[in-house]
C-alpha positions in Angstrom: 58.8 23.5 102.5 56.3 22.6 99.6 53.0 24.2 101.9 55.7 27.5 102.3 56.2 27.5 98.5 52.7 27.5 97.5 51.5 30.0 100.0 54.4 32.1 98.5 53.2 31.8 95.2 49.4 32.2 96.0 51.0 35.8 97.7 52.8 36.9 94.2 50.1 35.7 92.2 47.6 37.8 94.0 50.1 40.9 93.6 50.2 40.4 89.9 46.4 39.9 89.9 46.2 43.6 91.8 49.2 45.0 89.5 47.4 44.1 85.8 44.2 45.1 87.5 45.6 48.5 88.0 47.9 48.4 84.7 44.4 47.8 82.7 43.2 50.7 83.8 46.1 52.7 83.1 46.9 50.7 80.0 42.9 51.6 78.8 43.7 55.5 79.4 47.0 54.8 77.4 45.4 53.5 74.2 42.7 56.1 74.1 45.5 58.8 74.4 47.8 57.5 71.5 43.9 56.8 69.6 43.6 60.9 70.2 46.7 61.9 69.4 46.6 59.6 66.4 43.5 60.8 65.2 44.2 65.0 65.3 47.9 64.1 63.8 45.9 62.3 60.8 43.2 65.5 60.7 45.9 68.1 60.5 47.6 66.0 57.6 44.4 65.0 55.9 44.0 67.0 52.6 42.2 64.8 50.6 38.9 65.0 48.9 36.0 62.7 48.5 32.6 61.7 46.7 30.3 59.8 48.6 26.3 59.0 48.5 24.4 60.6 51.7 21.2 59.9 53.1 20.5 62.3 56.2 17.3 62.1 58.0 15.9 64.4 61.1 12.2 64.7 62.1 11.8 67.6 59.7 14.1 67.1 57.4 15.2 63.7 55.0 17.4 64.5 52.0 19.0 61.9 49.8 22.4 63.2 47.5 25.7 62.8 46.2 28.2 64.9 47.7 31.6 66.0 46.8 34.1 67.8 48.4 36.5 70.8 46.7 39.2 73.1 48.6 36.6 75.5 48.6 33.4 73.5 49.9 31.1 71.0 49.3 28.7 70.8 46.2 25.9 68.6 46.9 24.0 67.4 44.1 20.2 66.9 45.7 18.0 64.0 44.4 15.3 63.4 46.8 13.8 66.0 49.6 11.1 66.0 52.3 9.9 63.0 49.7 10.1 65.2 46.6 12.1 63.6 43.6 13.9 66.2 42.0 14.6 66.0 38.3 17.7 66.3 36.7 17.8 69.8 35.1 16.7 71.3 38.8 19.4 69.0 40.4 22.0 70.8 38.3 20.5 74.2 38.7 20.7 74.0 42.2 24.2 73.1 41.9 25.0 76.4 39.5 23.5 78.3 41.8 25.9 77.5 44.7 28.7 77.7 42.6 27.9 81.0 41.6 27.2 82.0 45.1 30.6 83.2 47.2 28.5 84.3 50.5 26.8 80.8 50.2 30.2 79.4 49.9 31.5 81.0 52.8 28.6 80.2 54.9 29.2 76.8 55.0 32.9 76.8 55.2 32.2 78.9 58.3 29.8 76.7 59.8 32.3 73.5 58.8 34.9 74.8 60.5 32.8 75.5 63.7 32.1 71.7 63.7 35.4 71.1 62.8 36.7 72.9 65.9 33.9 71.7 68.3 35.0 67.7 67.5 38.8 68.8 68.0 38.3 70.2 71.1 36.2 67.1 72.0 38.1 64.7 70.8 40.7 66.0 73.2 39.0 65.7 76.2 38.2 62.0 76.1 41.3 61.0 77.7 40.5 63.0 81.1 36.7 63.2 80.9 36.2 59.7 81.4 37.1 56.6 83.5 38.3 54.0 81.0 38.5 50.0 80.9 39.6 47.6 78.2 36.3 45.1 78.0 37.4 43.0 75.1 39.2 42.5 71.7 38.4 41.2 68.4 39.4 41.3 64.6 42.4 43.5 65.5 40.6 45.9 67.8 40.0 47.1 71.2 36.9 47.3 72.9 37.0 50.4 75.8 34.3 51.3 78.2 34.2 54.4 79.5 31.9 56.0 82.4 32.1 59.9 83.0 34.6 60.9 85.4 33.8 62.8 88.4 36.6 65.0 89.2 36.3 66.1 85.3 35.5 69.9 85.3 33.7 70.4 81.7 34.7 73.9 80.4 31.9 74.7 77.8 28.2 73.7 77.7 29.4 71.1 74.5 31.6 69.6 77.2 28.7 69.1 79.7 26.7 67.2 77.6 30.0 65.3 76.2 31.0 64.1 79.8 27.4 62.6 80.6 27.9 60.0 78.5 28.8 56.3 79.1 29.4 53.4 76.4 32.0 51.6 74.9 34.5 53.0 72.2 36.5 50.8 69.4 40.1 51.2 68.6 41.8 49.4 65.6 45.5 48.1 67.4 47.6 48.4 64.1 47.0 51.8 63.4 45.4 53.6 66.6 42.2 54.9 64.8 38.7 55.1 66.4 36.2 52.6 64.9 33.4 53.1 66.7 32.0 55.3 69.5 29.2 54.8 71.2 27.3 55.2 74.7 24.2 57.0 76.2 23.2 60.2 78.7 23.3 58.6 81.8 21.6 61.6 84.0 19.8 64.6 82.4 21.6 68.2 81.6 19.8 71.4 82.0 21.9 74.9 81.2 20.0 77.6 83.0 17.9 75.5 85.5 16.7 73.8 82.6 15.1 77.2 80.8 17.9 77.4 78.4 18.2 73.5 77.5 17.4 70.3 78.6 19.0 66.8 77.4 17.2 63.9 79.5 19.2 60.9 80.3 18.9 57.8 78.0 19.4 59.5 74.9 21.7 57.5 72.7 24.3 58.4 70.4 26.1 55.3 67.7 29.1 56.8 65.4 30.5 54.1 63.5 33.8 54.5 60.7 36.2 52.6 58.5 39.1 53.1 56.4 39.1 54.8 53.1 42.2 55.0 52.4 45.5 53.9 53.6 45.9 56.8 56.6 42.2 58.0 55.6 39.2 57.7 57.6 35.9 58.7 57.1 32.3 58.8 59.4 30.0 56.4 57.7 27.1 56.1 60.4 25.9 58.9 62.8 22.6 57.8 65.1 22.2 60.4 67.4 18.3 60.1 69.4 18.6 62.6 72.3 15.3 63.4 73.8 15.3 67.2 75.0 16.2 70.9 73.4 19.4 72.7 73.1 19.8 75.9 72.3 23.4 76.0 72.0 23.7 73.4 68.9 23.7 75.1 65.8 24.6 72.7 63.3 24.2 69.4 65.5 20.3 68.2 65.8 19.4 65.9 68.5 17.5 63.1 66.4 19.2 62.8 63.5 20.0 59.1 61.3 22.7 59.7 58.5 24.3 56.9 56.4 27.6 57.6 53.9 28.7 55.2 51.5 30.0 54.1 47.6 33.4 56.7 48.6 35.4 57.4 45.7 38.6 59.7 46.2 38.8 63.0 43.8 42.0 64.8 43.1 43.0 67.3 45.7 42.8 70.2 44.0 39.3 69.7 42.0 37.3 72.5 41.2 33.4 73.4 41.6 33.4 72.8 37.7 34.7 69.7 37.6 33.1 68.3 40.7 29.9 69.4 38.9 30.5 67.1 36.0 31.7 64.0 38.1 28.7 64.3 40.2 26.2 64.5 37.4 27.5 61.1 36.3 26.2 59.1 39.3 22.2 57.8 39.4 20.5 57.1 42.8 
């Protein structure tokens, strides 16, 4: 009777073994799905407005600055560029000039909401374009690992490259926000048999955020080191290292003028 008992329970523990293999699978997609929904329902409510200190650097490019956003843009207030210091009374010039500039203004609200839009609709897709499993937990988060999925049918070029990727994605429990996300190209993507763009496989990508605030939160580490050319990326470059910190939260309404004369208060 004892033999029959155990042989019973070696049967239902090998079920449950098989069922939470299964349910971590499903239970993986689940969290990423509330993380997704989670994160657009905080972008849609998200009005606020923040100074920070940026240092952006691309093979051609390396710029050091404070940065502040307004309703109507961004003002940047430029300290270092390409290695040239710039001194105080062209830091603030530059910064009249923008203000006085509406087409300049415009520009870049244009080209932030294209970005904008473009992480939206990729944001969205990480649910279904990927194979998820739950790989860990620690200090109150979730550690995912996700492979591309093959019955995933990208619908744009931005989707193509998106759905190459494999790595591991962080997700804070309490409140369902992503920490971290980050993976590699794990075969190469050519658009036009490679004479429009080519991205090879290995190319790395690292975005890392925290809190701000108490439903805020904010990119503070973008590592992107793709090896290839794409045509399509306008405002996205394939090697690019940028860094955001010292965040301090401005009124909502702030404008141009006044974000002038808070930036000009901060040294390097």
């Amino acid at each position: 009777m004892l033999k029959r008992r155990s042989w019973c329970w070696c049967l239902i523990l090998l079920g449950l073994i098989g069922l939470s293999r299964a349910a971590l699978g499903e239970d993986a997609k689940q969290i990423v799905q509330q993380a997704v929904k989670t994160e657009l329902t905080a972008n849609d409510n998200d009005h606020s407005r923040w100074l920070y200190f940026d240092v952006d650097k691309k093979p051609k490019s390396e710029v050091t600055q404070w940065v502040a956003e307004t309703p109507k843009g961004d003002l940047h207030r430029v300290m270092r560029q390409n290695g040239q210091e710039f001194p105080a009374d062209q830091q603030r010039k530059k910064m009249d000039e923008f203000i006085r500039d509406s087409d300049a203004q415009a520009q870049q609200r244009k080209a932030g909401q294209h970005d904008e839009q473009q992480a939206t609709d990729l944001t969205k897709l990480l649910p279904d374009a990927f194979t998820w499993t739950t790989t860990g937990s620690h200090d109150g988060n979730t550690v995912l690992h996700f492979k591309p999925d093959s019955k995933f049918h990208a619908p744009n070029r931005e989707a193509r490259v998106f759905a190459a990727m494999e790595g591991d994605m962080t997700v804070n429990d309490a409140q369902h926000r992503i920490v971290s996300l980050k993976g590699h190209l794990v075969r190469d993507v050519k658009f036009g048999g490679g004479l429009l763009a080519t991205l090879k496989a290995g190319g790395t990508f690292d975005v890392e955020r925290r809190q701000l605030d108490s439903n805020v939160w904010q990119i503070t580490e973008t590592h992107v080191h793709i090896q290839g050319h794409a045509l399509f990326f306008k405002s996205i470059s394939e090697q690019e290292d940028e860094e955001k910190s010292k965040f301090k939260r401005l009124p909502d309404d702030i404008s141009f003028q006044q974000v002038e004369q808070e930036l000009l208060k901060y040294e390097k």
